[in-house]
C-alpha positions in Angstrom: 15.8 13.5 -17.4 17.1 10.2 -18.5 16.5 6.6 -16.7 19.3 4.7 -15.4 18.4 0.8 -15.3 14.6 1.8 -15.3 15.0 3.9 -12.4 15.1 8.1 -12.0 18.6 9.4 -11.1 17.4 10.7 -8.1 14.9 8.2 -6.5 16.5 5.1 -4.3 16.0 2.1 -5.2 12.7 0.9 -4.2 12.1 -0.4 -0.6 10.2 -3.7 0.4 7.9 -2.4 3.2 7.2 -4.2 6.0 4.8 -6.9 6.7 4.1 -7.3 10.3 4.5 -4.8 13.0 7.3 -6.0 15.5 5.5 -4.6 18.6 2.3 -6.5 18.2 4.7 -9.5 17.4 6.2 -9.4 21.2 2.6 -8.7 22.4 1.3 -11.7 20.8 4.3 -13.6 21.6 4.7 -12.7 25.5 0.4 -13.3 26.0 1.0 -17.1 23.7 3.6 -17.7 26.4 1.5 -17.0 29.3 -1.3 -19.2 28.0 0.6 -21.7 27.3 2.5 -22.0 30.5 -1.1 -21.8 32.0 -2.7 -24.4 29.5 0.4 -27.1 31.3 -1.0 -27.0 34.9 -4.3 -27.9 33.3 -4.2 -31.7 33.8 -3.3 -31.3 37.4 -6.8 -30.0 38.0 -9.6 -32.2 38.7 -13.0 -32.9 37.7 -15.2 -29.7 36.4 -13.0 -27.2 37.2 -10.6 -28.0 34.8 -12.7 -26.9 32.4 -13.7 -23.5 34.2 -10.0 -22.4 34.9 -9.6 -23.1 31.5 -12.5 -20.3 30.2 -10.9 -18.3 32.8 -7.3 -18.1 31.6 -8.4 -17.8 28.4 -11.0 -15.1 28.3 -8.7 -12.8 30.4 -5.8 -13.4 28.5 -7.8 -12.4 25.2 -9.2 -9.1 27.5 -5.4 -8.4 28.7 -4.1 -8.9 25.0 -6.2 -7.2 22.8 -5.9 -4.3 25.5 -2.2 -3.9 24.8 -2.2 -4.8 21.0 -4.2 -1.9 19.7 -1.7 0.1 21.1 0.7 -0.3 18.1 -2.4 -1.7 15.9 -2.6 0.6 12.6 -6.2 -0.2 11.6 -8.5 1.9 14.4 -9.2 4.0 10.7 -8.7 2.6 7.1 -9.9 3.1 3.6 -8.7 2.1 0.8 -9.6 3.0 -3.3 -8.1 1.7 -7.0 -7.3 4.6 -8.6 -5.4 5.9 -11.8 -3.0 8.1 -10.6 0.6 9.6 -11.5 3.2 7.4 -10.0 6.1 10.1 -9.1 7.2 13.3 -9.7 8.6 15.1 -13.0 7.1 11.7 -14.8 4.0 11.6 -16.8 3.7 7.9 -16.0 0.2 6.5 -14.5 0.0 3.0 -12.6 -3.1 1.2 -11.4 -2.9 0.7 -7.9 -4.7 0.6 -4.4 -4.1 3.2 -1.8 -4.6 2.3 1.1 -4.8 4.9 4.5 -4.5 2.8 7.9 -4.6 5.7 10.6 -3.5 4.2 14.4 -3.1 6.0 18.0 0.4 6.4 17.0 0.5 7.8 13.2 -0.8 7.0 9.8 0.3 4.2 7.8 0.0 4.9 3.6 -0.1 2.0 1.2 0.3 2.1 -2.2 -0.3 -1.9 -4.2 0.3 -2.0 -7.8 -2.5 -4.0 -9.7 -0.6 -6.0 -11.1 2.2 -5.1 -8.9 5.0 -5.1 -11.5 4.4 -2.2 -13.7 6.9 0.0 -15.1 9.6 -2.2 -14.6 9.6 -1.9 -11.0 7.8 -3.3 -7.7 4.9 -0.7 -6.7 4.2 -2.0 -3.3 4.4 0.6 -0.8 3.8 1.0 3.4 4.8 4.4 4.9 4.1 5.2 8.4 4.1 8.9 9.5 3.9 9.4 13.1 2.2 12.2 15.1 2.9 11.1 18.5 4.3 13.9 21.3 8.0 14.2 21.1 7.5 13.3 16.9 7.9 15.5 14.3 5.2 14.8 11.6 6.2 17.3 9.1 9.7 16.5 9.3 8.8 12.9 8.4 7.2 14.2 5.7 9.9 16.4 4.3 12.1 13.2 4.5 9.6 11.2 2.5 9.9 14.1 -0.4 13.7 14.1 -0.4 13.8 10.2 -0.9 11.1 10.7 -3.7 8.2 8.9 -2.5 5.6 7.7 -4.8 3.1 11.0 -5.4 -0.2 9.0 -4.3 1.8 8.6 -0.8 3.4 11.9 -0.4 -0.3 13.1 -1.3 -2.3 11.4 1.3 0.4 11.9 4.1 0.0 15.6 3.0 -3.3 15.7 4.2 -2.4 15.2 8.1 0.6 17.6 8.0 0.5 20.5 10.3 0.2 23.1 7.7 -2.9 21.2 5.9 -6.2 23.0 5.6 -7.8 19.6 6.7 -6.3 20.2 10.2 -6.2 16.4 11.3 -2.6 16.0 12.4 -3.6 18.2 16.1 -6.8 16.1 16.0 -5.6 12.7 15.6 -2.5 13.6 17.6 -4.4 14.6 20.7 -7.0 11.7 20.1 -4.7 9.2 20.1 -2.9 10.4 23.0 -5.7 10.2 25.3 -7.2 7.0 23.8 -4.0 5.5 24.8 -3.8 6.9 28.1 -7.3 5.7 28.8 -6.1 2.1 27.6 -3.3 2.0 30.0 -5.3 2.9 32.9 -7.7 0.0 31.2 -5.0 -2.5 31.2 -4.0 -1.4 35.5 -7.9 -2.2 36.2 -7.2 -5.8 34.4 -4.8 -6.9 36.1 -6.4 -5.8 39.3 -9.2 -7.5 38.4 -7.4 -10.7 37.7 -5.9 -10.6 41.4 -9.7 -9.9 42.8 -10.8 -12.9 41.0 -8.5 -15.5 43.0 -9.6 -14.2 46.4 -12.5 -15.4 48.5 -15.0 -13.0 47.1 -14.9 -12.7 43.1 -17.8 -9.9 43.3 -14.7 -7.5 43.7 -13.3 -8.8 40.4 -16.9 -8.6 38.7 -16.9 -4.5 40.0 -13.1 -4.0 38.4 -14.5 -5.5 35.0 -16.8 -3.1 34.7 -14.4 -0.7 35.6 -11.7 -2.2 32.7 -15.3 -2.0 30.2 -15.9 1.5 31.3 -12.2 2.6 30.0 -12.6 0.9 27.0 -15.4 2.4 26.2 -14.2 5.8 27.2 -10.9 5.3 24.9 -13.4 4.7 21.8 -14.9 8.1 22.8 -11.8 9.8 23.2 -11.0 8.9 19.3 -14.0 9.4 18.3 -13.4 13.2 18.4 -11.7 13.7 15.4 -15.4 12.7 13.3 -16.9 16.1 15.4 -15.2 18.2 13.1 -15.9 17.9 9.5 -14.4 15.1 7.3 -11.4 15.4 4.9 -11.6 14.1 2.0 -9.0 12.7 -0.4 -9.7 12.7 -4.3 -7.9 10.1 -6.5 -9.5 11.3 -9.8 -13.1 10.6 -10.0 -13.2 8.5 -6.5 -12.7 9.4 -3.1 -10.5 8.0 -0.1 -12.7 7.8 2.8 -11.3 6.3 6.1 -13.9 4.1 8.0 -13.6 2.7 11.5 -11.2 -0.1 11.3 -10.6 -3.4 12.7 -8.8 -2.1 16.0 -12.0 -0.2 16.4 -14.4 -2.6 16.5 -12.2 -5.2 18.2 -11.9 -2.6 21.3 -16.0 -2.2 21.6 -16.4 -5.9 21.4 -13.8 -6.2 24.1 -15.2 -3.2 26.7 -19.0 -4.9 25.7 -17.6 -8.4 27.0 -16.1 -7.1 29.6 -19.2 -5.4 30.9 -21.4 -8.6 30.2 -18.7 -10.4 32.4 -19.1 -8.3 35.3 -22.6 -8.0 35.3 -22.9 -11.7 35.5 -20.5 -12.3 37.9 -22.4 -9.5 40.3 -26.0 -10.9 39.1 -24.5 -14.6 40.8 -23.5 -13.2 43.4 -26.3 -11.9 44.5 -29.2 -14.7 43.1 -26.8 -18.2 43.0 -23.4 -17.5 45.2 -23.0 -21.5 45.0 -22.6 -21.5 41.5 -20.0 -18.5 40.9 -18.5 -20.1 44.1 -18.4 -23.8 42.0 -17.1 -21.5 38.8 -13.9 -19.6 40.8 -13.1 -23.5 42.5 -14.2 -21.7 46.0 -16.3 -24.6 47.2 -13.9 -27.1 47.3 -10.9 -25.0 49.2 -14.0 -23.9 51.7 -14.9 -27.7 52.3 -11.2 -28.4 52.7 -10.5 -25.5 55.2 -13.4 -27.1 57.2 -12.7 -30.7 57.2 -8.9 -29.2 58.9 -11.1 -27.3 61.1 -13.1 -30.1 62.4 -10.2 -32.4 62.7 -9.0 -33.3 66.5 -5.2 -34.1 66.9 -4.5 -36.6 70.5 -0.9 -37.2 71.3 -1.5 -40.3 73.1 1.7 -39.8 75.2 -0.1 -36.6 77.1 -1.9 -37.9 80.3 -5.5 -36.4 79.8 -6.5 -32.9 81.3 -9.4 -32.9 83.6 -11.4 -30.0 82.4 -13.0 -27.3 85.1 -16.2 -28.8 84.7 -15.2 -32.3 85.9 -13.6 -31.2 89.1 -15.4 -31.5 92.4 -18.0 -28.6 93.5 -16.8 -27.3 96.5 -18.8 -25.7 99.1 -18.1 -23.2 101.8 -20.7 -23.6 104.5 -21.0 -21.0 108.1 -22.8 -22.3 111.2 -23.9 -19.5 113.4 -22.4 -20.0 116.7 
């Protein structure tokens, strides 16, 4: 086999992977949007409760965002290792490079980073995703990463969550990340419910449907959590092993469900020991005062003759003499 221009007959030419996911773009994007266009009403509040709508709007918004943006998020599982390792097949070539596994609801994302990234006269800087959601064919994803001649530390790892692997992962992860998801949605419906509770008379509502949104969360970390019941699957790069870890998607979704439980339980706690003050936080007090200052004015039309009342008209008497 003979190179043509430093490249293999048969491999493409390289591809330059992709940086940013676009979903979590138009997430990010849509939630910026809605902040902002809340953050412009914010001088025409007055006094102190400027400053509470403006913890309000934000700390939802950040509950309501991250909620949607693991979704797409890649990073619920990573690991990564430097490693020696054979760059492709039918070539004794060896690069130094990280690989990188970033496992998400959706599929498995494998990055391979030359160190430096130029070697061999070409641009080793690789991001693959494989997807194992319903309706997705994993293996036939990975069939069409062999027959464009992946690098082999790629096609290697990706091996390892194929359907026909001994590991038996894909099912796992593919079932786990289904219901995780599911559980998010029905996360995301309590939210917003939540959100409409809160701009009613009584926010205790709201407080009851955080904990509800928390409780989801929670139960999404333990629906991917399965996968670690069974035992691990190890990948060996030479001497080291690849090892995924709970990622940043992960921890960001237990810090969300914990806040959201610490938010409800304060908000019930108020109700309960200071309803002035989580009235004063939610801007209650002042629509309350208004409603009765309405209530307690009296409207005369001066052009209406005044209406004796009942009580102001003469007690009448019937009296019976015996004959």
């Amino acid at each position: 086999m003979t190179l043509f221009d430093g490249i293999y007959p048969f491999y493409p030419q390289q591809r330059k992977p992709f940086v940013f996911d676009v979903d979590i773009i138009i997430v990010i994007i849509v939630f910026l949007v809605i902040g902002f266009s809340f953050l412009l009403i914010l001088p025409g509040i007055r006094g102190r409760a400027r400053l509470f709508w403006f913890l309000r709007v934000i700390t939802s918004l950040f509950i309501g965002g991250v909620i949607v943006a693991v979704h797409f998020t890649s990073d619920w599982e990573s690991g990564r290792v430097t490693a020696n390792t054979t760059y492709k097949s039918f070539s004794p070539e060896v690069v130094h490079a990280d690989v990188g596994v970033h496992i998400g609801l959706a599929g498995v994302n494998v990055t391979l980073v030359g160190k430096p990234v130029g070697q061999l006269n070409e641009t080793i800087n690789y991001n693959e995703h494989f997807s194992w959601l319903f309706g997705k064919d994993y293996d036939h994803e990975f069939q069409e990463g062999l027959e464009r001649g992946l690098p082999n530390p790629i096609l290697y790892v990706a091996e390892k969550f194929s359907m026909l692997s001994p590991c038996g992962k894909n099912g796992q992860y593919r079932i786990a990340g289904h219901y995780a998801s599911a559980t998010l949605w029905v996360a995301f419906c309590a939210w917003l419910v939540s959100n409409m509770l809160f701009s009613m008379p009584v926010p205790v509502y709201g407080g009851y449907m955080t904990l509800v949104t928390g409780a989801f969360l929670i139960f999404a970390l333990l629906s991917f959590s399965t996968v670690r019941s069974s035992s691990p699957c190890v990948i060996h790069f030479g001497s080291v092993s690849l090892q995924p870890v709970y990622g940043v998607s992960f921890w960001l979704t237990l810090a969300t469900g914990l806040l959201c439980f610490l938010i409800g339980a304060v908000v019930i706690l108020l109700h309960y020991v200071r309803p002035d003050l989580l009235k004063a936080f939610f801007d209650l007090c002042e629509d309350e005062e208004e409603d009765e200052e309405k209530l307690a004015e009296v409207y005369i039309n001066p052009h209406v003759p005044e209406i004796k009342t009942l009580s102001s008209q003469p007690n009448f008497k019937l009296t019976i003499k015996n004959s």
